[in-house]
Kinemage of the C-alpha trace (Angstrom):
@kinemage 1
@onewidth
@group {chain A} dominant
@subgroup {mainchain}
@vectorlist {calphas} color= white
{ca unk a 1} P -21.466 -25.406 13.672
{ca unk a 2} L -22.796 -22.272 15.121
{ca unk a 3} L -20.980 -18.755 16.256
{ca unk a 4} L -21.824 -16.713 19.496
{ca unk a 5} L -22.082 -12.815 19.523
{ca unk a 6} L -23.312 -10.883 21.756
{ca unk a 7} L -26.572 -8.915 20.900
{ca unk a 8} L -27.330 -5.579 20.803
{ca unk a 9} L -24.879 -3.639 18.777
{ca unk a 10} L -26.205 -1.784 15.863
{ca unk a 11} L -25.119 -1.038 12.914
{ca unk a 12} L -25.023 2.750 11.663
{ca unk a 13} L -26.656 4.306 8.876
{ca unk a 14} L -23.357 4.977 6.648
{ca unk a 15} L -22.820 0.944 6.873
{ca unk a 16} L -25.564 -0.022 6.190
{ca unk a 17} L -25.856 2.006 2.744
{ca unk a 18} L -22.833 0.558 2.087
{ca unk a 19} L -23.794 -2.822 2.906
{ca unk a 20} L -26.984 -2.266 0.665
{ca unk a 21} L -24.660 -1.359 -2.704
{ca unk a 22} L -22.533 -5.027 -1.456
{ca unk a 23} L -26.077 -7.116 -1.775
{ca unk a 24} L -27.346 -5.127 -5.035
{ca unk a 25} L -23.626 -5.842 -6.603
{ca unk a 26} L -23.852 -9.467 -6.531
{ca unk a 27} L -26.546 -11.234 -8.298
{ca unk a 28} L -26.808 -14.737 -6.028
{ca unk a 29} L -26.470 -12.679 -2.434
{ca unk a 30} L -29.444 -10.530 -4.291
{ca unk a 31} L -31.255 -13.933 -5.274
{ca unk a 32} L -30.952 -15.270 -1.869
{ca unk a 33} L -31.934 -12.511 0.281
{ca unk a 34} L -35.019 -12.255 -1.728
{ca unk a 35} L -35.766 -16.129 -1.478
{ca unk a 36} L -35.831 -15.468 2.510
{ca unk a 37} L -37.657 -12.311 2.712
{ca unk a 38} L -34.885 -10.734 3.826
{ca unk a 39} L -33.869 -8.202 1.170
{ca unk a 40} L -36.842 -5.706 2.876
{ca unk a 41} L -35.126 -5.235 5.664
{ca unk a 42} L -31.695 -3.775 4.343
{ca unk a 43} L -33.753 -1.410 1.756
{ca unk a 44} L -35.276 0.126 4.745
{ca unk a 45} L -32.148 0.332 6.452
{ca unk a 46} L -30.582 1.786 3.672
{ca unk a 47} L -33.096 4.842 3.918
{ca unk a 48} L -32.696 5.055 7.325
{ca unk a 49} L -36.476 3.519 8.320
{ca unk a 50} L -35.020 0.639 10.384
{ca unk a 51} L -31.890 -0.406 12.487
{ca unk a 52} L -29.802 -3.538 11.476
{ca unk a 53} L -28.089 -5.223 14.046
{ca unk a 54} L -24.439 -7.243 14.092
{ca unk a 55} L -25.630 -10.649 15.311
{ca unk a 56} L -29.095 -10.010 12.846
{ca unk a 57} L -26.605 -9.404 9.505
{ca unk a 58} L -24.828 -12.157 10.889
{ca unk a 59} L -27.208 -14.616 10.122
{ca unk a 60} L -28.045 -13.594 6.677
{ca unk a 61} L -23.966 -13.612 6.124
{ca unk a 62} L -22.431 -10.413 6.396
{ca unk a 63} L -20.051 -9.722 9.075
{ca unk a 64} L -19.253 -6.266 10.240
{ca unk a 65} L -15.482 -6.368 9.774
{ca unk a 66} L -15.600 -7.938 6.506
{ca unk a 67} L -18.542 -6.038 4.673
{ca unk a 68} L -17.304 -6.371 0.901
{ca unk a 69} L -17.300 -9.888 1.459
{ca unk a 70} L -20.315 -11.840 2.240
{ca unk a 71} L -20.186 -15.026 3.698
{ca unk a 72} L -22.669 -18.112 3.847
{ca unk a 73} L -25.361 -17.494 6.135
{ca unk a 74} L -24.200 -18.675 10.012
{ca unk a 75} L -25.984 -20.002 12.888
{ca unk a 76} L -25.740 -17.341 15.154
{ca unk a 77} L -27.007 -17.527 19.018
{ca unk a 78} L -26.206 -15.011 21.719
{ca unk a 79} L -26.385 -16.936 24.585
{ca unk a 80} L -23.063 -17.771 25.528
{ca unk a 81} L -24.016 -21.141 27.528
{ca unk a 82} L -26.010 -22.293 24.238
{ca unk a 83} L -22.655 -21.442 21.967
{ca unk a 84} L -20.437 -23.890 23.991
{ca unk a 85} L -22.268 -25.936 26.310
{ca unk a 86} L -21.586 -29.240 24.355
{ca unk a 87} L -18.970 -28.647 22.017
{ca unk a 88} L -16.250 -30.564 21.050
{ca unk a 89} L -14.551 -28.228 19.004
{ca unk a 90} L -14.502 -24.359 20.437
{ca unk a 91} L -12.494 -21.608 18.414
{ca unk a 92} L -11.529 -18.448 19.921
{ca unk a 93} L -11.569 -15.353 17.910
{ca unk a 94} L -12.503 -12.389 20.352
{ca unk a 95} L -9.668 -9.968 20.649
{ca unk a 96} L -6.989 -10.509 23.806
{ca unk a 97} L -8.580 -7.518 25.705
{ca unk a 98} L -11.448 -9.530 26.127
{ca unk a 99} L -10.960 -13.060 25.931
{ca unk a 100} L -10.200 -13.559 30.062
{ca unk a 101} L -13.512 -12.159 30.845
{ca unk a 102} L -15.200 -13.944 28.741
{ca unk a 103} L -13.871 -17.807 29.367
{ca unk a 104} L -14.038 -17.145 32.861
{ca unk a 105} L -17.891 -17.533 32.258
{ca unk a 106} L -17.176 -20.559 29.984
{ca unk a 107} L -15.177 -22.366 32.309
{ca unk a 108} L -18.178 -22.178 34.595
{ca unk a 109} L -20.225 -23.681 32.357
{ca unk a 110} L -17.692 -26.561 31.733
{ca unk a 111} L -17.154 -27.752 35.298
{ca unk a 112} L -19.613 -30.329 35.026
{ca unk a 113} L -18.714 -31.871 31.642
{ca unk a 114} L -17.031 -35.720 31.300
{ca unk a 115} L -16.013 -35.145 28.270
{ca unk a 116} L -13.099 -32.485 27.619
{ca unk a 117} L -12.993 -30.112 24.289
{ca unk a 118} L -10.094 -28.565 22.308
{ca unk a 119} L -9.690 -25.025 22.055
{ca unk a 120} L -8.490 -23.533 19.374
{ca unk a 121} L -8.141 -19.402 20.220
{ca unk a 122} L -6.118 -16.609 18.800
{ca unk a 123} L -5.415 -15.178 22.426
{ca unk a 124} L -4.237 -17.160 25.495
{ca unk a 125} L -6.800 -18.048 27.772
{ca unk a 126} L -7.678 -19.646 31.360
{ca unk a 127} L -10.783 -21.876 31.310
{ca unk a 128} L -10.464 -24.715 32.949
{ca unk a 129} L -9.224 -26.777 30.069
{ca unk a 130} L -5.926 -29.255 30.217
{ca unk a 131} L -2.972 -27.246 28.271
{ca unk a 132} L -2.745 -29.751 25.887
{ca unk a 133} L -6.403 -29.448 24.747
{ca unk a 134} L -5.747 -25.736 24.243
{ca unk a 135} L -3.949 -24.807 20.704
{ca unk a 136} L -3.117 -21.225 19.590
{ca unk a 137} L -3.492 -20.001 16.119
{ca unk a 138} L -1.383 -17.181 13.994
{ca unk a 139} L -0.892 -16.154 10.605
{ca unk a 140} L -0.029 -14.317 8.468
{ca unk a 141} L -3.328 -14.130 6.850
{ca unk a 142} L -6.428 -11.806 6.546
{ca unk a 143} L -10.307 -13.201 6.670
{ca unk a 144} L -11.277 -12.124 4.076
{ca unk a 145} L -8.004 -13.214 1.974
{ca unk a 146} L -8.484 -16.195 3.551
{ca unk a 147} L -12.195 -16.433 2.652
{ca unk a 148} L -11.749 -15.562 -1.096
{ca unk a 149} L -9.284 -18.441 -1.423
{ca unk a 150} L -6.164 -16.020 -1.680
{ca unk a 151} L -2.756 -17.497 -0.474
{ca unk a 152} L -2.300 -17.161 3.065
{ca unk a 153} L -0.301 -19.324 6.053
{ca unk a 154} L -1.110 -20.271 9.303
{ca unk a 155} L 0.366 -21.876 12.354
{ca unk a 156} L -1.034 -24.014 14.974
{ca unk a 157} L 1.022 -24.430 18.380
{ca unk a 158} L 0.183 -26.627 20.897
{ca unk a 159} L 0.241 -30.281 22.218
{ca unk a 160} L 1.616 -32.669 19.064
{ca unk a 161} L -1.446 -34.718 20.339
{ca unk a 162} L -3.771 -32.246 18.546
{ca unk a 163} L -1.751 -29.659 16.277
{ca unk a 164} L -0.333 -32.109 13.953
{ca unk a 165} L -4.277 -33.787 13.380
{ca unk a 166} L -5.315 -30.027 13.241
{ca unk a 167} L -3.298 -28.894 11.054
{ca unk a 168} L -3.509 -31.347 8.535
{ca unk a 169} L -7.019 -30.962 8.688
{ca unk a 170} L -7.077 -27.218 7.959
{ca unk a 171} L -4.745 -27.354 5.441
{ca unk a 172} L -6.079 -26.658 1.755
{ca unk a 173} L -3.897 -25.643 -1.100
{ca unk a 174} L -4.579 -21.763 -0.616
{ca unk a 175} L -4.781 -22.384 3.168
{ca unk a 176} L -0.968 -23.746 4.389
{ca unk a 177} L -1.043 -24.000 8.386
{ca unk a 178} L 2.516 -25.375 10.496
{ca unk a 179} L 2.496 -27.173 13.556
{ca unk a 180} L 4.654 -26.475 16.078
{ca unk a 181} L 5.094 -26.748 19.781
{ca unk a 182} L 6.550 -23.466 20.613
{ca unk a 183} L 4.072 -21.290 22.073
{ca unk a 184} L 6.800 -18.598 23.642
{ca unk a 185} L 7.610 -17.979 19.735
{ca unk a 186} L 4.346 -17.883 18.761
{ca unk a 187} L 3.037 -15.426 21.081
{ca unk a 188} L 6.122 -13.528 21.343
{ca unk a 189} L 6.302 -13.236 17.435
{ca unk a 190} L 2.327 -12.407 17.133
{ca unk a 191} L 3.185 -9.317 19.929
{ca unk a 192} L 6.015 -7.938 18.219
{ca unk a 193} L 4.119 -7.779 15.089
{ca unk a 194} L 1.385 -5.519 16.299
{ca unk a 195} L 4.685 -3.166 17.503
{ca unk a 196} L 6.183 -2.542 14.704
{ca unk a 197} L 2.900 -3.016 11.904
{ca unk a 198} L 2.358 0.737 13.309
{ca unk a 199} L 5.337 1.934 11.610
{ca unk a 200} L 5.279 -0.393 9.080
{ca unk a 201} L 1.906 1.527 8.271
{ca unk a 202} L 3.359 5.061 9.512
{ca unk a 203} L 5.710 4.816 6.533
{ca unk a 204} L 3.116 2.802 3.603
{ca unk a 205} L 3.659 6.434 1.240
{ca unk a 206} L 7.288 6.697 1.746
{ca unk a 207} L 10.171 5.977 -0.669
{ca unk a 208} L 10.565 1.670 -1.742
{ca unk a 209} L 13.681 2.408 0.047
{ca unk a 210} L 13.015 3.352 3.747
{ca unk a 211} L 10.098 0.716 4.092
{ca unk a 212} L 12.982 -2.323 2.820
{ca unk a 213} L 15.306 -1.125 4.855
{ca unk a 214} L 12.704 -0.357 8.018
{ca unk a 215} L 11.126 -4.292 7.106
{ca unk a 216} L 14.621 -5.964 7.061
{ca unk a 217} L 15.033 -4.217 10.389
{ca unk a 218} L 12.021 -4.604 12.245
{ca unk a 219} L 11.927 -8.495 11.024
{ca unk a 220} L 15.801 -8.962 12.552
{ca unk a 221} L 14.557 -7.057 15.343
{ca unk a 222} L 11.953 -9.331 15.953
{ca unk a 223} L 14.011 -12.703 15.765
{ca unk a 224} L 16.766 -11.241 17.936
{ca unk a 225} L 14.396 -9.941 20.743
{ca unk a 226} L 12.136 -13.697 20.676
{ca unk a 227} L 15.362 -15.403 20.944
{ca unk a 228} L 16.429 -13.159 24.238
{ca unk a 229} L 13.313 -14.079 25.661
{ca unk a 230} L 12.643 -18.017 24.879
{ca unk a 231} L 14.410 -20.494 26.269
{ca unk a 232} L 14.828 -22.600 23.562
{ca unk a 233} L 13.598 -20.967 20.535
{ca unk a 234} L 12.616 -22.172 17.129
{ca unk a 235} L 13.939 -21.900 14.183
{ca unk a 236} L 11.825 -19.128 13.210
{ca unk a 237} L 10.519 -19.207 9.676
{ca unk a 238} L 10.111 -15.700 7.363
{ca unk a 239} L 6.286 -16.432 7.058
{ca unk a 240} L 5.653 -15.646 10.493
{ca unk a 241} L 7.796 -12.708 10.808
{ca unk a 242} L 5.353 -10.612 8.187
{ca unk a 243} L 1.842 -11.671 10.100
{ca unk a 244} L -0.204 -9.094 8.981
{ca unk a 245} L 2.944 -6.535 9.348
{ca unk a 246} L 1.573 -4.467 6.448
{ca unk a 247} L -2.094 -5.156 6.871
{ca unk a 248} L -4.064 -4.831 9.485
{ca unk a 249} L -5.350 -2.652 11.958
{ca unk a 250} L -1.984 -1.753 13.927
{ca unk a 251} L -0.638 -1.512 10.060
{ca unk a 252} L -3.694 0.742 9.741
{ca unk a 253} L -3.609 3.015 12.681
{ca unk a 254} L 0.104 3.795 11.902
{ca unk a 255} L -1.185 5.182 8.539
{ca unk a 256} L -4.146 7.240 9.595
{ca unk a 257} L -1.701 8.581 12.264
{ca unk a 258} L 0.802 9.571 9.908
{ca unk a 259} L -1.641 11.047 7.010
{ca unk a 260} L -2.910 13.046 9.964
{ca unk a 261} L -6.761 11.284 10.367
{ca unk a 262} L -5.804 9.808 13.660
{ca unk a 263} L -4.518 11.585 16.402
{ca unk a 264} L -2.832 9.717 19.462
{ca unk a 265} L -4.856 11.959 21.667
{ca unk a 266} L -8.095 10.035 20.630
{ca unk a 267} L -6.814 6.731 22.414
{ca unk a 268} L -5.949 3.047 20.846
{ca unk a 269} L -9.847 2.112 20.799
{ca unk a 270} L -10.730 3.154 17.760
{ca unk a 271} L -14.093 3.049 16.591
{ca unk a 272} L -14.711 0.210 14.094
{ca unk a 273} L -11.494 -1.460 14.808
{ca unk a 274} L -11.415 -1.616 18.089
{ca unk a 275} L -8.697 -2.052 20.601
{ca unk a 276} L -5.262 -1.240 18.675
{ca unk a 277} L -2.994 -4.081 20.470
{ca unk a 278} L -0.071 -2.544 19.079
{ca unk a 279} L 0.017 0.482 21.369
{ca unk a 280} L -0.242 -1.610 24.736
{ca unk a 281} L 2.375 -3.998 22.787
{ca unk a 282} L 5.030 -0.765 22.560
{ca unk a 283} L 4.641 -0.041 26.551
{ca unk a 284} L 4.630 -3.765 27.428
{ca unk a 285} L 7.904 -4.774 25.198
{ca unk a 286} L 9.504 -1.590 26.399
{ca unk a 287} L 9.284 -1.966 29.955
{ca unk a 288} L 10.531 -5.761 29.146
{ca unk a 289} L 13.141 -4.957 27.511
{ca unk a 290} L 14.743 -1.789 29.455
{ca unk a 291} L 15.030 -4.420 32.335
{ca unk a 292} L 18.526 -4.393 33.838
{ca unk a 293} L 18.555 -7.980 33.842
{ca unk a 294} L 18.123 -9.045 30.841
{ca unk a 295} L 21.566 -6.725 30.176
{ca unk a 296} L 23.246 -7.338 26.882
{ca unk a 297} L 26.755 -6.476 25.332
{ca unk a 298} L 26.625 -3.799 22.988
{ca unk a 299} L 28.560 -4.485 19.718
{ca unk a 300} L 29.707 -0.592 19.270
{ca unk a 301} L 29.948 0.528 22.786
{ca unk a 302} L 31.658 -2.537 24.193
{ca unk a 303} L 29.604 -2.849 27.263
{ca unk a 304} L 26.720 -4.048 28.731
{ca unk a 305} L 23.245 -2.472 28.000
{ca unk a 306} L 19.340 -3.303 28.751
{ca unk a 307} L 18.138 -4.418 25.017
{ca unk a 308} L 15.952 -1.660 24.247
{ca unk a 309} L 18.869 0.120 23.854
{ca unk a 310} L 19.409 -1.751 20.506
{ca unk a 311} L 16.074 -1.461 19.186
{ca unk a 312} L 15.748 2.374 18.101
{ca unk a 313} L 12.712 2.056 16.054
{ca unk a 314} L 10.621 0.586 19.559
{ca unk a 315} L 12.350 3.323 21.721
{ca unk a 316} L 10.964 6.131 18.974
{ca unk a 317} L 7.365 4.305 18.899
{ca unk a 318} L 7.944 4.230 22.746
{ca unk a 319} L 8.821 7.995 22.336
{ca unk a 320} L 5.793 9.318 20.276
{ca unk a 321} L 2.808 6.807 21.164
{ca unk a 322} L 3.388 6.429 24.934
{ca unk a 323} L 5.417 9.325 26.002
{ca unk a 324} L 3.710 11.536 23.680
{ca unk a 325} L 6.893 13.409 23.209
{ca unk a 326} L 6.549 15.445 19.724
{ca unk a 327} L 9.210 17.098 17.714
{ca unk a 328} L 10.369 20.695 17.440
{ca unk a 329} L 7.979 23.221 16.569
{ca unk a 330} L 5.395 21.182 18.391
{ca unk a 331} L 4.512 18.847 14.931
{ca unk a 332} L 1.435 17.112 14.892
{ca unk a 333} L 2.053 13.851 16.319
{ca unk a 334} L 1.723 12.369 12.733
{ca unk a 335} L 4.224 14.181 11.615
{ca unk a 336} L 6.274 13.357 14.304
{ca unk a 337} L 5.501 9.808 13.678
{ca unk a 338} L 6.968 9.742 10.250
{ca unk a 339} L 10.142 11.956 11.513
{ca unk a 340} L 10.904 9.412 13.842
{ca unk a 341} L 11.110 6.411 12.233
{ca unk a 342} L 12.479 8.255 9.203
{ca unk a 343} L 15.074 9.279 11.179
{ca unk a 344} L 16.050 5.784 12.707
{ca unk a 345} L 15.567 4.356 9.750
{ca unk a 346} L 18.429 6.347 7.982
{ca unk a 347} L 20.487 5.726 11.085
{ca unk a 348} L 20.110 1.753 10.755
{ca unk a 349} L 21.054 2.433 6.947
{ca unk a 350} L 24.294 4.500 7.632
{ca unk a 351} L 25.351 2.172 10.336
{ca unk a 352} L 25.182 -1.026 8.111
{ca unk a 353} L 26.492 0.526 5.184
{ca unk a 354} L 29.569 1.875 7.578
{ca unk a 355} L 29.922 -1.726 9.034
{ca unk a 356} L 30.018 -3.317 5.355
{ca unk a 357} L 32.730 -0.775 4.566
């Protein structure tokens, strides 16, 4: 088993001392960084005398996403063509933004092969590969949650062929992982969850009340717009609703927005998280959805309306993150996060508590 990533990228200086306090605070990572003549190198990182790099750390078992939790040390290469060449079993994990680019090289590589692999990826991909020999994977779940044996679910769509084998063989008793065939579901779910984990994360200090009623909205939200837009969907289960919708980095973003730490001015590629999908999820699920012909009756109004109209809490993310449309008084655009959803949020109360009475 070995893991590609690219070279190059350094780690900086305020990491690194972190990382350092990590490997002192645990006796066997201490024990076994020593028994490699490794420990050197992170004590002179630590006082600034040398540069660490990501694929270096890598090997010795820290990644750079999961610093408090150190992993067993990994095989790491960074030559793409050595990563996959021969593999029988490759498993995607680069973000979406950049998972075309880089399996259009791999699919190169694998025109001459007689044997075919399974994929396994987080993002949808092109690479030469028959569909059924490519399998997508989504939580809920978190690495690191996952890693320290913590509960956590996954789900494995693809060809019955392979997800059923799959997921069997992933499954542990802190580890529980569905199969299922749907892929529209699946990817349409794991969109709508980076779309509405921003506010889920604008409004992490509000009252208990707003974020139930903002969750039991955003989650009936999300079943009603997957079931506009597959043809036949699934019967869609509650643990795939919450993937990651209150951690993560869209979760996150939505919270350093709304404290004030972010502004939307700086972008959705964020420094040490990376591309925010949630952002280009809001435009993309916006324009779909505003789209005359997918035209809907409205319950109230009595005639027909494109569905974003029914999804107030998109249209104000829509509003704020892509419009970049504050409130009076020019607020800071946290501010005007929070306002927002605040603000549809008491509006979806009052409406069901009108249409109970």
């Amino acid at each position: 088993m070995q893991i590609w990533r690219r070279g190059g990228k350094e780690m900086d200086k305020p990491t690194a001392e972190h990382l350092f306090e990590v490997i002192n605070a645990r006796e066997e990572v201490l024990r076994r960084l020593i028994r490699k003549c490794a420990y050197l190198k992170y004590v002179e990182a630590r006082l600034g005398d040398r540069t660490l790099y990501v694929d270096e750390i890598l090997r010795d078992g820290f990644c750079i996403n999961m610093i408090n939790t150190p992993l067993y040390p990994l095989k790491v290469v960074t030559n793409l063509q050595e990563a996959v060449w021969d593999a029988d079993i490759v498993v995607n994990i680069l973000p979406s933004t950049e998972t075309h680019p880089v399996f259009q090289q791999i699919g190169r590589f694998w025109r001459e092969r007689r044997t075919m692999l399974v994929i396994i990826s987080l993002a949808k991909m092109a690479a030469g590969v028959p569909a059924e020999n490519v399998l997508y994977l989504g939580g809920p779940n978190i690495a690191a949650e996952v890693y320290n044996k913590e509960y956590a679910n996954a789900r494995i769509c693809g060809s019955e062929k392979w997800s059923k084998p799959l997921a069997q063989f992933l499954r542990q008793p802190h580890f529980v992982v569905w199969d299922n065939s749907d892929l529209t579901t699946h990817e349409g779910m794991g969109g709508l969850k980076n779309v509405y984990a921003i506010g889920a994360g604008a409004l992490m200090n509000e009252s208990a009340t707003s974020k139930a009623v903002y969750f039991a909205h955003c989650t009936s939200k999300m079943i009603y717009i997957t079931h506009l837009l597959a043809e036949q969907p699934e019967r869609l289960a509650g643990h795939l609703l919450a993937n990651t919708l209150l951690k993560g980095r869209n979760a996150w973003y939505g919270e350093k927005l709304a404290k004030g730490e972010l502004k939307i001015e700086m972008g959705d590629n964020i420094s040490g998280k990376r591309m925010i999908q949630g952002v280009l999820a809001v435009e993309a699920f916006h324009e779909l959805l505003r789209q005359p012909s997918l035209s809907v009756m409205h319950p109230e109004l009595n005639k027909l309306v494109a569905p974003v109209e029914l999804c107030p809490i998109l249209r104000a993310l829509y509003k704020i993150l892509i419009q970049r449309a504050y409130h009076e008084a020019k607020s800071p655009s946290g501010l005007a996060l929070i306002a927002a959803l605040q603000s549809n949020v008491c509006s979806i109360q009052r409406s069901k508590s009108h249409s109970h009475a």
